[in-house]
C-alpha positions in Angstrom: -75.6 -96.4 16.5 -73.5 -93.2 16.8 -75.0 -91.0 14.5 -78.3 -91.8 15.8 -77.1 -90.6 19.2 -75.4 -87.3 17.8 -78.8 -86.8 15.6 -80.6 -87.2 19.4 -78.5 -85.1 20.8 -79.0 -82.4 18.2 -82.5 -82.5 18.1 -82.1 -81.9 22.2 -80.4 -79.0 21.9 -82.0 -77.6 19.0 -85.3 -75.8 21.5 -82.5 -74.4 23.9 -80.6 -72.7 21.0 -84.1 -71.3 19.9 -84.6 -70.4 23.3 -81.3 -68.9 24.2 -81.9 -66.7 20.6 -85.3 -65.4 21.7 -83.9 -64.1 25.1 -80.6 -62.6 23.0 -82.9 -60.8 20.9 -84.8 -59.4 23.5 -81.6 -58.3 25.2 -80.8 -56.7 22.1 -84.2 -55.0 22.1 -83.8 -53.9 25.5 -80.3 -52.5 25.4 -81.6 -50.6 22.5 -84.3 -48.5 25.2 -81.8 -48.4 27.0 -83.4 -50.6 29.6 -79.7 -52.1 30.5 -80.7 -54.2 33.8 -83.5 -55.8 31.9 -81.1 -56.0 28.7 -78.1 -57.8 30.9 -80.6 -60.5 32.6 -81.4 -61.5 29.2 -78.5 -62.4 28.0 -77.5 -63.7 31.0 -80.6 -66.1 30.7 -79.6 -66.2 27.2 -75.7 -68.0 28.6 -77.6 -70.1 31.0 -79.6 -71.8 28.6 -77.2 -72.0 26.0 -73.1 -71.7 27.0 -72.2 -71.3 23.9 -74.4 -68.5 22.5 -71.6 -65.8 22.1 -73.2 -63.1 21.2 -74.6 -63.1 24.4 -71.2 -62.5 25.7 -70.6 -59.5 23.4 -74.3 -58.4 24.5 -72.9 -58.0 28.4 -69.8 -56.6 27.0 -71.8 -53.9 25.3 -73.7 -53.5 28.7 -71.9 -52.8 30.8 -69.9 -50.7 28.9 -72.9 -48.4 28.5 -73.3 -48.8 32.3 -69.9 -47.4 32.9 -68.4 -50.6 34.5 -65.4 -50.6 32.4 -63.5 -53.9 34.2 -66.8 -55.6 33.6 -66.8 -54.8 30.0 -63.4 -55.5 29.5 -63.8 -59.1 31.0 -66.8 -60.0 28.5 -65.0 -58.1 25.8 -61.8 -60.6 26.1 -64.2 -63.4 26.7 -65.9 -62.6 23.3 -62.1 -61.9 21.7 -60.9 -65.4 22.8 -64.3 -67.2 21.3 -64.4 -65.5 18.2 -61.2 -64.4 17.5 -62.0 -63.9 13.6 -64.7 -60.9 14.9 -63.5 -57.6 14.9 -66.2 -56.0 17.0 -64.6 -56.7 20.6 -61.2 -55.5 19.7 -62.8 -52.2 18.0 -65.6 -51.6 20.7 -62.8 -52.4 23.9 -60.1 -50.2 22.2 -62.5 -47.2 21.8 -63.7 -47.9 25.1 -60.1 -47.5 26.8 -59.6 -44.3 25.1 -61.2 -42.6 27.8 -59.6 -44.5 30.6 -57.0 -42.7 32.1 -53.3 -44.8 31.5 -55.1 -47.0 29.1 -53.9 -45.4 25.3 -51.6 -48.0 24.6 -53.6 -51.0 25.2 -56.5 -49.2 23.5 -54.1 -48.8 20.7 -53.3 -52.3 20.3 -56.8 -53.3 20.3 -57.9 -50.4 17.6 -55.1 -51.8 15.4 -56.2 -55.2 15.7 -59.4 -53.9 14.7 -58.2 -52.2 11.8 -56.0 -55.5 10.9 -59.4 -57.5 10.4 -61.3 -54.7 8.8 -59.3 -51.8 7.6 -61.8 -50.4 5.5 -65.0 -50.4 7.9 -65.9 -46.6 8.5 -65.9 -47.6 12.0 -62.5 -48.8 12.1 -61.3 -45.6 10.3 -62.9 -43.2 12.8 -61.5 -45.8 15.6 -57.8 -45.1 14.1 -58.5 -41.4 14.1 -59.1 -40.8 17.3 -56.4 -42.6 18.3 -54.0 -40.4 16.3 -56.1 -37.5 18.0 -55.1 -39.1 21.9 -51.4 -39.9 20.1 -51.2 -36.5 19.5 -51.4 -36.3 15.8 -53.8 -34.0 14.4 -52.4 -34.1 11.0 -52.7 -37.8 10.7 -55.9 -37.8 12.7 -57.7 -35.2 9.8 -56.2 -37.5 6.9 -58.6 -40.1 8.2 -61.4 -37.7 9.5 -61.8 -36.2 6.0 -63.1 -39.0 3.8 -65.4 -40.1 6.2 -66.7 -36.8 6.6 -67.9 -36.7 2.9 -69.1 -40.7 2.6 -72.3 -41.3 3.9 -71.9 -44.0 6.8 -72.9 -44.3 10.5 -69.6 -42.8 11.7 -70.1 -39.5 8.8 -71.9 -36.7 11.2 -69.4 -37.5 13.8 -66.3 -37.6 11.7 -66.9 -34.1 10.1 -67.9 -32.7 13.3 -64.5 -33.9 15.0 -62.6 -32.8 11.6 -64.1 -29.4 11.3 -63.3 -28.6 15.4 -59.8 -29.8 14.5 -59.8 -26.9 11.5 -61.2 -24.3 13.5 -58.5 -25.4 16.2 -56.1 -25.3 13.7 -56.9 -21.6 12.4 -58.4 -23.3 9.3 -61.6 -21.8 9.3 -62.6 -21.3 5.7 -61.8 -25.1 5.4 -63.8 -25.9 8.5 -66.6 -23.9 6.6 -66.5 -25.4 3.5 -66.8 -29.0 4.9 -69.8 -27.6 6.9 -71.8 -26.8 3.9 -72.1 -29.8 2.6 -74.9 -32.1 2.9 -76.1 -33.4 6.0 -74.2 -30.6 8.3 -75.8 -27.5 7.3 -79.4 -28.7 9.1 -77.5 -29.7 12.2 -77.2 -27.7 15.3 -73.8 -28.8 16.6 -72.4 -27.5 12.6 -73.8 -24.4 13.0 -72.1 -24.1 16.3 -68.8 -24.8 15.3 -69.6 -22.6 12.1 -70.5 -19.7 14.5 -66.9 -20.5 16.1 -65.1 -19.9 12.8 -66.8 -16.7 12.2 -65.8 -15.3 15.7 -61.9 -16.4 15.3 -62.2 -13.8 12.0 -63.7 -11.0 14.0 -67.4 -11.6 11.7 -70.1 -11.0 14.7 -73.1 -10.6 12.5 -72.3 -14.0 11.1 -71.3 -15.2 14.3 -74.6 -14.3 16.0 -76.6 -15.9 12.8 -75.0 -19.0 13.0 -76.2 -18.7 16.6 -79.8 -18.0 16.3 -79.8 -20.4 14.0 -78.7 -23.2 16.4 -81.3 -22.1 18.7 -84.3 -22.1 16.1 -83.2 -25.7 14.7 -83.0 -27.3 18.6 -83.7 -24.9 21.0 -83.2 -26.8 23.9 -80.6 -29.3 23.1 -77.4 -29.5 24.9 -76.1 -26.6 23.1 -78.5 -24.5 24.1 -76.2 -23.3 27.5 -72.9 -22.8 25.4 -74.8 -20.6 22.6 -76.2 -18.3 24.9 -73.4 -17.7 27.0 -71.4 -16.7 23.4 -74.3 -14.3 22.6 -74.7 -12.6 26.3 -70.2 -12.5 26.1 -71.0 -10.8 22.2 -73.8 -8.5 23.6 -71.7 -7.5 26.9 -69.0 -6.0 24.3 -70.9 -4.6 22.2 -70.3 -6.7 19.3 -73.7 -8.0 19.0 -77.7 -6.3 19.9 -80.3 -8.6 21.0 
């Protein structure tokens, strides 16, 4: 008689856990457009259909980190970590989070090194540890890690050589900075070019400087950048280093 109630009770449950999948999904979708108070009422329709879908947890921990309500976060985030404690996500996302809260380094170091505990390898985790080193102070220890991933195609690459080359041209290695800008993908990206134009200027090359600069502009001329480069050309042109 027992198994024929837990096979009844499975079959009862079977078309909320569909249900409570559909409404994750489209919270995923939604979070995605960045449509976040769409995103969070589905998965909190998601949890009220189905308690135990935990993904929706991890969904409203993502949420409303994007949101910028980082108590919020941290509560789903720790509600996720003590649910599935074999997933490494939580501790990674939550410990990159609390990097830029201020007071927050050392618990966002425990959680990055959790992270990188359960998945040392992940290109994720390795960019998670180096900025860590970066907030710890340690540039040199930072770049070890910044460097591989700068040349190994992953989702973490463009801003791992970015960070790395900054750090060179911070570092008065500019020729170094260079050379890991002209590899593939950096030399079509604006933000490279930028940074290239900033180790040209720190060896006194304008005409370089002011290419790199054009350049920028002509590849995304109105992206972010776009305010930065032209006050570095207007400072060039006002000392005579550089005519329009």
């Amino acid at each position: 008689m027992l198994p024929l109630l837990l096979c009844a009770l499975s079959a009862a449950t079977t078309p909320e856990i569909l249900s409570a999948r559909l409404h994750l999904e489209a919270g995923n979708a939604l979070m995605g457009q960045g449509l976040l108070t769409q995103a969070r009422d589905e998965f909190s329709t998601a949890l009220d259909i189905n308690p135990g879908e935990d993904y929706a947890v991890l969904g409203l921990a993502r949420v409303s980190a994007l949101d910028g309500c980082i108590p919020l976060a941290s509560y789903w985030y720790r509600l996720f970590m003590t649910n599935c404690a074999d997933d490494g996500r939580a501790p990674l996302e939550l410990g990159t989070l609390l990097l830029g809260v201020p007071d927050s380094l050392s618990a966002a170091g425990t959680l990055i090194r959790m992270a990188e505990s359960m998945n040392p390898s992940l290109p994720e985790v390795r960019f998670a540890v180096a900025e860590l080193l970066m907030a710890e102070g340690d540039t040199i220890a930072a770049l070890r890690e910044l460097e591989p991933l700068a040349g190994r195609e992953s989702p973490v690459q463009v801003e791992a050589g970015l960070t790395a080359a900054s750090l060179l041209t911070g570092m008065g290695m500019t020729g170094k900075a260079r050379a890991l800008l002209s590899t593939p993908p950096f030399p079509s990206l604006p933000e490279a070019l930028f940074i290239m134009a900033k180790t040209h200027l720190a060896e006194g090359d304008y005409l370089r400087t002011a290419d790199c600069l054009h350049r920028c502009l002509a590849l995304s001329p109105s992206s972010r950048l776009e305010p930065a480069v032209s006050r570095m050309l207007d400072s060039l042109a006002a000392e005579g280093l550089y005519v329009p």
